[in-house]
C-alpha positions as CSV (number, residue, x, y, z in Angstrom):
1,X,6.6,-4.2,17.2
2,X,9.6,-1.2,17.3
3,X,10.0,2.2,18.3
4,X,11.9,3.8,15.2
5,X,12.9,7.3,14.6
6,X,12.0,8.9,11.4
7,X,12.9,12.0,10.6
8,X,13.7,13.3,14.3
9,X,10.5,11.7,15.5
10,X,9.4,8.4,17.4
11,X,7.1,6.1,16.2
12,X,5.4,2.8,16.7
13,X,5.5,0.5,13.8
14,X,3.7,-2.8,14.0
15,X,5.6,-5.5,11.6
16,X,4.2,-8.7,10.0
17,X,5.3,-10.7,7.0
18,X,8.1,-11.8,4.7
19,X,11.1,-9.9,5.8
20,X,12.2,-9.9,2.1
21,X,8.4,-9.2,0.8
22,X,7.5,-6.1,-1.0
23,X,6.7,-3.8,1.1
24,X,3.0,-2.5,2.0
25,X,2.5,0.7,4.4
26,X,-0.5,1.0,6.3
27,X,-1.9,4.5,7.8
28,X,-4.9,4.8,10.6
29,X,-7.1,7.6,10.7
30,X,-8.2,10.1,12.7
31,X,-8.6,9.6,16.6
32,X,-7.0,5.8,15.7
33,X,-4.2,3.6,15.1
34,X,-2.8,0.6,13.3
35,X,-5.8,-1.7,15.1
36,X,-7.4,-0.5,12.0
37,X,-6.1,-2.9,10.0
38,X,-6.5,-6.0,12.1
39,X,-9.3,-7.7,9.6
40,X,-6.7,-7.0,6.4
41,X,-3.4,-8.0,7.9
42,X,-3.7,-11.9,8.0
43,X,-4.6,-11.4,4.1
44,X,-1.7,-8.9,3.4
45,X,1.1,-10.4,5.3
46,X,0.8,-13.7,2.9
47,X,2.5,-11.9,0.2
48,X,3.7,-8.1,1.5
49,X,6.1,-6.9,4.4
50,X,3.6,-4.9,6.5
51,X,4.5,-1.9,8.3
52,X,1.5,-0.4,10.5
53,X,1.9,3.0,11.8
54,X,0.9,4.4,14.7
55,X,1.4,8.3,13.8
56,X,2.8,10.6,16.4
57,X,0.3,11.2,19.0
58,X,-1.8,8.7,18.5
59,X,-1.8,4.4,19.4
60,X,1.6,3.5,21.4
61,X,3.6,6.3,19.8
62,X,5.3,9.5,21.7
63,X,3.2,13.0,20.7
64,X,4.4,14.6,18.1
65,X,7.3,16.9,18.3
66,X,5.8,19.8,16.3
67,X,2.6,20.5,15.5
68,X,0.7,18.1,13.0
69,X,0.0,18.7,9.3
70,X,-1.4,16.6,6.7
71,X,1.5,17.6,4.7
72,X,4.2,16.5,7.6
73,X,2.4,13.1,8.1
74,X,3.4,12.3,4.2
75,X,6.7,13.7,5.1
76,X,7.0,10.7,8.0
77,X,5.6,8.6,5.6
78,X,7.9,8.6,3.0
79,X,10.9,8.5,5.5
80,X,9.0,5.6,6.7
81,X,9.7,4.0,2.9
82,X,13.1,4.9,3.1
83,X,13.7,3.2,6.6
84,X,11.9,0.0,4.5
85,X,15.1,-0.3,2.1
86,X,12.5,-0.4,-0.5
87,X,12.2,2.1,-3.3
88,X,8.9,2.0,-3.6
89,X,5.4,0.2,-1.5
90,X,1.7,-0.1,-1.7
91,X,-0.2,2.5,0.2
92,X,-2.5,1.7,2.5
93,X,-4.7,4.6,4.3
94,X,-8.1,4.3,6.2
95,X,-9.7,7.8,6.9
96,X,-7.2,10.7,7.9
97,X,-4.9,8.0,6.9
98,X,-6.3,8.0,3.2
99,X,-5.7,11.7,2.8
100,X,-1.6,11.6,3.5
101,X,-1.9,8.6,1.6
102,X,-2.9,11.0,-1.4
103,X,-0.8,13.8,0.1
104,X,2.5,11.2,0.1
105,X,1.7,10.4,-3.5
106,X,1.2,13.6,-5.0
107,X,4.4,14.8,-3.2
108,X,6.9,11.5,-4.1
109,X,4.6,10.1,-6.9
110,X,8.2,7.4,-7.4
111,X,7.8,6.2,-3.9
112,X,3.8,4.5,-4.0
113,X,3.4,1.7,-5.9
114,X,-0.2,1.6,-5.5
115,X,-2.9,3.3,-3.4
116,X,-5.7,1.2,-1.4
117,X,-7.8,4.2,0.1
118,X,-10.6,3.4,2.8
119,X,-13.2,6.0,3.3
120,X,-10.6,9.0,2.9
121,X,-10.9,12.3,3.7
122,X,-10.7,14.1,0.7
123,X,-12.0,17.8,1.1
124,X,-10.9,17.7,5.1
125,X,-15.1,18.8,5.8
126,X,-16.3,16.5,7.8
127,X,-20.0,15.6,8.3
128,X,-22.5,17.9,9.7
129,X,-23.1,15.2,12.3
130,X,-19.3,15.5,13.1
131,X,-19.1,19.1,12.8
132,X,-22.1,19.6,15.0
133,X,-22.0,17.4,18.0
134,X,-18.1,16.0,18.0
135,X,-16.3,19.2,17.0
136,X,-17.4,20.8,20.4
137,X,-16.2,18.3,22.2
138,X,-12.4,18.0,20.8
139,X,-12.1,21.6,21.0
140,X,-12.4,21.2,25.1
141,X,-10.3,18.3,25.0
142,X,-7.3,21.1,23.8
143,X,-7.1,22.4,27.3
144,X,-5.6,20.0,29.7
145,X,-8.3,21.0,32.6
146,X,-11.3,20.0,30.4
147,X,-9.9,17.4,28.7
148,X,-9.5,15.4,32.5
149,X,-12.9,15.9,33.4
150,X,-14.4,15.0,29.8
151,X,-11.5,11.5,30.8
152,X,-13.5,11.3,33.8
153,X,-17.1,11.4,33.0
154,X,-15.8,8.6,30.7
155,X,-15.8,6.7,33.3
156,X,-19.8,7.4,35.0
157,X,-22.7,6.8,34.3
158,X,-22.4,10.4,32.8
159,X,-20.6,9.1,29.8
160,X,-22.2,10.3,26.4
161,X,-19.2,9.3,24.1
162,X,-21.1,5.9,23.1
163,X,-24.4,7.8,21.6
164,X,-21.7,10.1,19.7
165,X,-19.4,7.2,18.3
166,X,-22.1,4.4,17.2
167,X,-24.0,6.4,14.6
168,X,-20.7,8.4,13.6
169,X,-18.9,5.1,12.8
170,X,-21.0,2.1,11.9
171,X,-24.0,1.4,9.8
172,X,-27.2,0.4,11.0
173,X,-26.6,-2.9,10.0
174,X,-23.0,-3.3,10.6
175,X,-21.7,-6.6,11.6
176,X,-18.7,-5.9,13.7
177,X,-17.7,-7.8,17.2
178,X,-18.1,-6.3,20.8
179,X,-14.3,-6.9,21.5
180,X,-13.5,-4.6,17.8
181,X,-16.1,-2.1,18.6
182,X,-14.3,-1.2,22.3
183,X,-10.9,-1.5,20.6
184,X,-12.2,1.2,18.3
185,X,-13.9,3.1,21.2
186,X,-10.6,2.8,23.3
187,X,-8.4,4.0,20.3
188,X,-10.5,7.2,19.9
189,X,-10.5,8.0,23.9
190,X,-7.5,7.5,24.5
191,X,-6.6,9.7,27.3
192,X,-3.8,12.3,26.7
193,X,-3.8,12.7,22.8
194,X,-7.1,15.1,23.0
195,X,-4.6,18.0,21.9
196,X,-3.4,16.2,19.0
197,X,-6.9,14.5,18.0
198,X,-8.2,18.7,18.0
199,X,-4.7,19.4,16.1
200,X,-5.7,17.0,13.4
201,X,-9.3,18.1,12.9
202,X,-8.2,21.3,11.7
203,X,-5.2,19.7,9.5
204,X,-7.4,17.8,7.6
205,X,-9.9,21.3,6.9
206,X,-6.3,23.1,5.8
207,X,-5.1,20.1,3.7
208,X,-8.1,20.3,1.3
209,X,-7.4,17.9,-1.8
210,X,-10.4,19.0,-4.2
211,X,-8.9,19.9,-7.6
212,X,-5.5,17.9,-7.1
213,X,-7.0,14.3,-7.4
214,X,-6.7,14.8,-11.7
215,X,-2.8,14.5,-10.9
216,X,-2.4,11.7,-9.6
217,X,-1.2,8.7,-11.8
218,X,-0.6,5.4,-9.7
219,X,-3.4,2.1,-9.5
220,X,-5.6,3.2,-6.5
221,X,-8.6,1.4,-5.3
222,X,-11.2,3.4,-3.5
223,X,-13.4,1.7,-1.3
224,X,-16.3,3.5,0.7
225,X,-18.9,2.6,3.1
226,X,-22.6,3.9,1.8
227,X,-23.3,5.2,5.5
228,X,-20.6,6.7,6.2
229,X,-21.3,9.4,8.7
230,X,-17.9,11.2,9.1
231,X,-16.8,11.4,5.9
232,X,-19.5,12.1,3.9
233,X,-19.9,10.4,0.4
234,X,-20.1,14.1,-1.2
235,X,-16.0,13.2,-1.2
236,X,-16.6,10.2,-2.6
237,X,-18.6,12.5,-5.4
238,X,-15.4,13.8,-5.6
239,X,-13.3,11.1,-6.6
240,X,-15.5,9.8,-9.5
241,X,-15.4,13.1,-10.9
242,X,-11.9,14.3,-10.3
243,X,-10.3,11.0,-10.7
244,X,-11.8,8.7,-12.6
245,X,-8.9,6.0,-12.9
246,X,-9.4,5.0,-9.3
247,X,-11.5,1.8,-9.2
248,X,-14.5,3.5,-7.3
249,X,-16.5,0.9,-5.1
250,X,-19.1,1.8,-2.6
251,X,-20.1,-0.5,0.2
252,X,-23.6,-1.5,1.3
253,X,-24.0,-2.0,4.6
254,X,-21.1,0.1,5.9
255,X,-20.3,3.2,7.4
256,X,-17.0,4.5,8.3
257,X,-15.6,1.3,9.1
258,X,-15.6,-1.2,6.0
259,X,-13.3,-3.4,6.6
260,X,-14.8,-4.3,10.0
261,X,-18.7,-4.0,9.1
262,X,-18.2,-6.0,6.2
263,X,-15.0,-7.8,6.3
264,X,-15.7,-10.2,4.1
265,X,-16.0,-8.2,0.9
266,X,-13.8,-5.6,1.2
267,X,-11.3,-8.6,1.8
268,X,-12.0,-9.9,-1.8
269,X,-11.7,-6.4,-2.7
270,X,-8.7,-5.6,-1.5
271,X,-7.6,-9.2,-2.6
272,X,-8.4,-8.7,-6.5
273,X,-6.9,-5.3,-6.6
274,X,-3.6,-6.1,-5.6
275,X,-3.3,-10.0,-6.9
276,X,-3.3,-11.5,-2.9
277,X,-3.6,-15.5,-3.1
278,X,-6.9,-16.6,-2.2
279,X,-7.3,-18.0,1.9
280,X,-8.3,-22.0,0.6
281,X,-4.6,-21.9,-1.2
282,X,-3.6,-24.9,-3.8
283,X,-4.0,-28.0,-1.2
284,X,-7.7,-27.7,-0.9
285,X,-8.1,-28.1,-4.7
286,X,-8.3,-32.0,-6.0
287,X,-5.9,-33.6,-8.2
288,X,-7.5,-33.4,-11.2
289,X,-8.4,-29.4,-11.0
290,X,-4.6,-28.6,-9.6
291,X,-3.7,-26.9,-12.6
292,X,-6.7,-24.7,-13.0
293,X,-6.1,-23.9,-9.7
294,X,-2.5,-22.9,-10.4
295,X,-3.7,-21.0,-13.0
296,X,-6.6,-19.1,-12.1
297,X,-3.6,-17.7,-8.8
298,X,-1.4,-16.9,-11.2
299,X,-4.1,-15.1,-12.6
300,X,-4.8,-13.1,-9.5
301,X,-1.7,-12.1,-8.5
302,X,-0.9,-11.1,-11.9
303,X,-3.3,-7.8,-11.4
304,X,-0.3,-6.7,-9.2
305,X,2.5,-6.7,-11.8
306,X,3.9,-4.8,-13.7
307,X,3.2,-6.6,-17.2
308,X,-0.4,-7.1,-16.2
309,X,-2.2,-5.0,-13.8
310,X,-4.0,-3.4,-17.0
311,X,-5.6,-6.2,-18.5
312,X,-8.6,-7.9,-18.0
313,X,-9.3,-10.8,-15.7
314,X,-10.1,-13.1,-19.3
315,X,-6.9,-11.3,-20.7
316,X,-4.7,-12.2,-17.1
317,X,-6.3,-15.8,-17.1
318,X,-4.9,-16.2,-20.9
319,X,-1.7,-15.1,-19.7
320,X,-1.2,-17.1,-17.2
321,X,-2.1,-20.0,-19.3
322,X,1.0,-19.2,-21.0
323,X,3.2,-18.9,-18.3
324,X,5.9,-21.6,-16.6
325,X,5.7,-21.4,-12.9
326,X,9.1,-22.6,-10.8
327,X,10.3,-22.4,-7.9
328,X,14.3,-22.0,-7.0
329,X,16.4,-22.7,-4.2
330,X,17.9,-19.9,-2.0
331,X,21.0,-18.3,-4.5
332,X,20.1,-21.1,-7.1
333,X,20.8,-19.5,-10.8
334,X,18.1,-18.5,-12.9
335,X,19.6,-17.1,-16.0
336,X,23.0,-16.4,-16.9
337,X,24.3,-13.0,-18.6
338,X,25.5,-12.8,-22.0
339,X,23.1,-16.0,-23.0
340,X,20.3,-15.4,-25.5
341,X,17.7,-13.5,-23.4
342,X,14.4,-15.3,-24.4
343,X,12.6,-15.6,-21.4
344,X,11.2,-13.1,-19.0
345,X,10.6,-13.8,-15.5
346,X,8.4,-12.2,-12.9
347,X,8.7,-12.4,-9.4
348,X,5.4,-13.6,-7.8
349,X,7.2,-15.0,-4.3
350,X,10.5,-13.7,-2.9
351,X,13.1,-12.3,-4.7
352,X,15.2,-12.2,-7.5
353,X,18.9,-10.8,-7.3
354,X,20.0,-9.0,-10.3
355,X,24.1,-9.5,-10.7
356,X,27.0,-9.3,-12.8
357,X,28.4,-12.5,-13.8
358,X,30.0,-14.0,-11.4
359,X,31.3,-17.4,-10.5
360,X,29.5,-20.5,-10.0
361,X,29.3,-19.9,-6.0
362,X,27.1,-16.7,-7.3
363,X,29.4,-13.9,-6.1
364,X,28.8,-11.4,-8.8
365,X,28.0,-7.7,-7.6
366,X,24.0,-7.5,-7.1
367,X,23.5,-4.5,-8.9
368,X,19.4,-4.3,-7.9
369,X,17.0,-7.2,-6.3
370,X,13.5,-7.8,-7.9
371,X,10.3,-8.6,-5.6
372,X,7.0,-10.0,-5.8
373,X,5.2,-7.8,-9.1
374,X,8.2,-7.1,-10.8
375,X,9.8,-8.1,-13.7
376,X,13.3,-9.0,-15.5
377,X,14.3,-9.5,-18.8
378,X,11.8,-8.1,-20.3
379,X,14.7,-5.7,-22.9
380,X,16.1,-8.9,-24.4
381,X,12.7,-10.1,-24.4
382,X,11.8,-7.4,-27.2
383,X,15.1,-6.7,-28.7
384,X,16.6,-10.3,-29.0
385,X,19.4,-9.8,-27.8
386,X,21.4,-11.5,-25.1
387,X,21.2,-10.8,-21.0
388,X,23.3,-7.9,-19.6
389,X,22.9,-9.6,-15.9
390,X,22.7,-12.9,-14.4
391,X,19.6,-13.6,-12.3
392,X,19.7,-15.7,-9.2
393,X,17.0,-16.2,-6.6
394,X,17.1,-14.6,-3.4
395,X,18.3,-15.4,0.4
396,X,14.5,-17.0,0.5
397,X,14.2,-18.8,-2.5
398,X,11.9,-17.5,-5.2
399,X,8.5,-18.5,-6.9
400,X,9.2,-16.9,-10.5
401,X,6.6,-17.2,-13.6
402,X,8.4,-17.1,-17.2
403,X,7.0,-16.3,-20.4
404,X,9.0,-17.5,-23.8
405,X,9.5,-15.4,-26.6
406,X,8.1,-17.6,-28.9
407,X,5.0,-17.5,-26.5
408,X,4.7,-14.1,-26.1
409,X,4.8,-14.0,-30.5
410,X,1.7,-16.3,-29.9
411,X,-0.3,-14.2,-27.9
412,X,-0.1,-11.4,-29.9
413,X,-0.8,-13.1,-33.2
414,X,-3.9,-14.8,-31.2
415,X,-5.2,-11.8,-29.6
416,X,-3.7,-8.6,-31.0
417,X,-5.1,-6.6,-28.1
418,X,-3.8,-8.5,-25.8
419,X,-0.3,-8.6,-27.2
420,X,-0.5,-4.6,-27.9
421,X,-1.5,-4.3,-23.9
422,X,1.6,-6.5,-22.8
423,X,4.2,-4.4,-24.8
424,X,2.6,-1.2,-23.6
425,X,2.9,-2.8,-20.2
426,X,6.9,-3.6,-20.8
427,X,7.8,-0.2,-22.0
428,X,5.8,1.4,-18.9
429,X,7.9,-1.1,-17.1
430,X,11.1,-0.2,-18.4
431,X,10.3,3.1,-18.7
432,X,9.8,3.2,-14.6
433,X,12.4,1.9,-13.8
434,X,14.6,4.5,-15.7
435,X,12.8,6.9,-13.4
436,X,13.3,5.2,-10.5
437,X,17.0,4.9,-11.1
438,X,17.1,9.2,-12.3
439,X,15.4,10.4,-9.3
440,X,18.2,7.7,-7.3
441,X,21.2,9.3,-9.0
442,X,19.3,12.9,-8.3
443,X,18.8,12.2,-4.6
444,X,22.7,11.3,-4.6
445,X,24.1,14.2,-6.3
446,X,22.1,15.9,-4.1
447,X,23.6,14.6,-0.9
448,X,27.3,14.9,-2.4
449,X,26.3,18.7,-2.9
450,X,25.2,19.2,0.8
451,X,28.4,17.5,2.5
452,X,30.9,19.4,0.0
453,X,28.8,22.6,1.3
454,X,29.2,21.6,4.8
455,X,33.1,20.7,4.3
456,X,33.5,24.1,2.5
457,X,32.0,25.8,6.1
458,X,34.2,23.5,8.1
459,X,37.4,24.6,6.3
């Protein structure tokens, strides 16, 4: 756990995971903070470097030094990528949390790889329940006078907060433990942010997102509790209509709090979604079905990459069939440049360096370093022609799936379908990076602009 300034401004940001993991941001809601993710983390930290954020004003970090905006929140955010290193990371948001999610992406589409939305707020109108009973309540918590004594009938037999929060948050049936449900409680008292939680409430009604969802263009899974009782499922109408790429699920059993109520299957949601290795692993499977096993995780994760997060489970399980899994050494060499380029490899554990030739000690200039979902070689894969790079694994070691030419000629004589989707998948690959690597060069030229300005004013 750190204190880091982004962009002028203090934060908390809880870290777990693979320091050299792709990278996976995680957003609360309203009246929250990164607690919220406590029943996803164990799952997500297997394969992504998690970053929980506490957003200014709320959980352990400082209040925020202007006043807060859905639209400055995504600002943070995406200055929170940048501090990552990464040029891209998967999108986590629960709530308030789902909205700058959405916000982020529509504003830096480049820097989300994919979007995981919990309950989000999507028009910024809360319930009526909300907007009824609670909204008179934040509005005295504004004023530093009221917002004491609402602190301290917390604290008597006085206190109301319970009968306002319960059928609010959670289901009738929900299964969630006493020590969660106070965490939750504590996390939306929390004394001294009652300007900021009022701040918010109206920030979410200005940053209305009805009519912009049509633009957005990344992998999102949506997931939604069917009693929600602070965001309403009249925004989850809004989604199927607007945006009918996200992969829509709604939640029995679960208000505003899926991934406490019913842990368990928003888990495997979450899990399928984004190609997360299952929690009984390879060791539990015998002998005989070890293969399989390998197999059908292969499989799994391969809905997170980049050659096959658009096919089928039956079309990834085919795939991965196909596929030679390895595992290399920490700077042990993969693939050598200007050698016939007839495999392509995927990253589905640490990292693969991408490097001119260099000597046999593996000193070449890294010219960019491939993570878990994303793929190499896949040019000379198409073209036949020979590598322009060496590949080497990472200061981890890497786990790395390879398909052959030869193999890849297979599959598409097999199952055209298939084979169409996988070369649509490449060029989409290839074709993102080249955007990745424009909008780098723009972002340069457009710091080298601003200093030569600023040198021009100093002469």
């Amino acid at each position: 756990m750190s204190l880091v300034t982004i962009n002028g401004q203090q934060i908390h940001i809880t870290e777990e995971g693979p320091a050299h993991g792709p990278v996976a941001v995680l957003i609360h809601g309203w009246s929250s903070s990164s607690h919220t993710w406590k029943p996803l983390i164990p799952q997500l930290r297997r394969r992504f470097r998690c970053l929980a954020v506490d957003l200014p004003g709320f959980g352990n970090s400082p209040a925020p030094r202007e006043r807060p905006s859905i639209e400055g929140y995504a600002e943070l955010i995406a200055g929170v990528i940048r501090w990552s290193g990464e040029d891209a990371a998967v999108v986590l948001g629960h709530s308030m949390g789902g909205m700058i999610g959405i916000t982020l992406t529509l504003s830096y589409p480049l820097l989300v790889e994919r979007l995981v939305l919990l309950n989000p707020a999507i028009s910024g109108r809360l319930s009526t329940f909300v907007n009824t009973l609670v909204a008179p309540h934040i509005m005295f918590e504004r004023f530093d006078a009221t917002g004491r004594l609402l602190s301290f009938l917390e604290q008597t037999p006085l206190d109301y907060s319970d009968r306002l929060l319960k059928p609010i948050a959670f289901a009738e049936r929900a299964e969630i433990s006493s020590e969660d449900y106070e965490r939750i409680r504590a996390d939306a008292r929390r004394p001294g942010q009652g300007r900021t939680r009022a701040q918010c409430f109206w920030a979410m009604r200005r940053a209305d997102l009805r009519g912009r969802l049509a633009a957005l263009e990344v992998p999102a899974l949506v997931l939604w509790g069917a009693e929600d009782n602070t965001v309403p499922l009249r925004d989850a109408g809004t989604v199927a209509a607007e945006w009918p790429e996200a992969d829509l699920r709604i939640i029995p059993n679960a208000g505003h709090w899926p991934q406490f109520e019913q842990a368990a299957l928003t888990r495997r949601y979450v899990a399928n979604f984004l190609g997360l290795p299952r929690s009984e692993g390879l060791a539990a499977a015998p002998e005989g079905e070890r293969e399989l096993a390998m197999v059908r995780q292969a499989a799994e994760f391969l809905a997170n990459c980049e050659v096959g997060n658009t096919l089928t489970l039956p079309q990834r399980m085919v795939l991965a069939s196909q596929v030679r899994i390895a595992a290399y050494e920490p700077g042990e060499l993969i693939a050598r440049a200007y050698e016939p380029g007839d495999e392509m490899f995927i990253v589905q554990l640490g990292q693969l360096l991408v490097q001119l030739d260099g000597d046999e000690d593996g000193d070449g200039l890294v010219l960019t370093t491939l993570k878990a979902g994303q793929v190499a070689g896949e040019m000379a894969l198409i073209d036949g022609g020979v590598r322009s790079a060496s590949l080497r694994a990472g200061p981890s070691g890497a786990l790395v799936l390879s398909l052959h030419r030869e193999k890849l000629q297979a599959l598409k004589e097999d199952d055209p379908e298939l084979g169409m989707l996988l070369m649509q998948n490449l060029a989409v690959s290839l074709g993102k990076r080249l955007r990745i690597e424009t909008w780098k060069r723009y972002q340069i030229e457009k710091l080298q602009e601003t200093v030569g300005k600023v040198e021009r004013v100093l002469a």
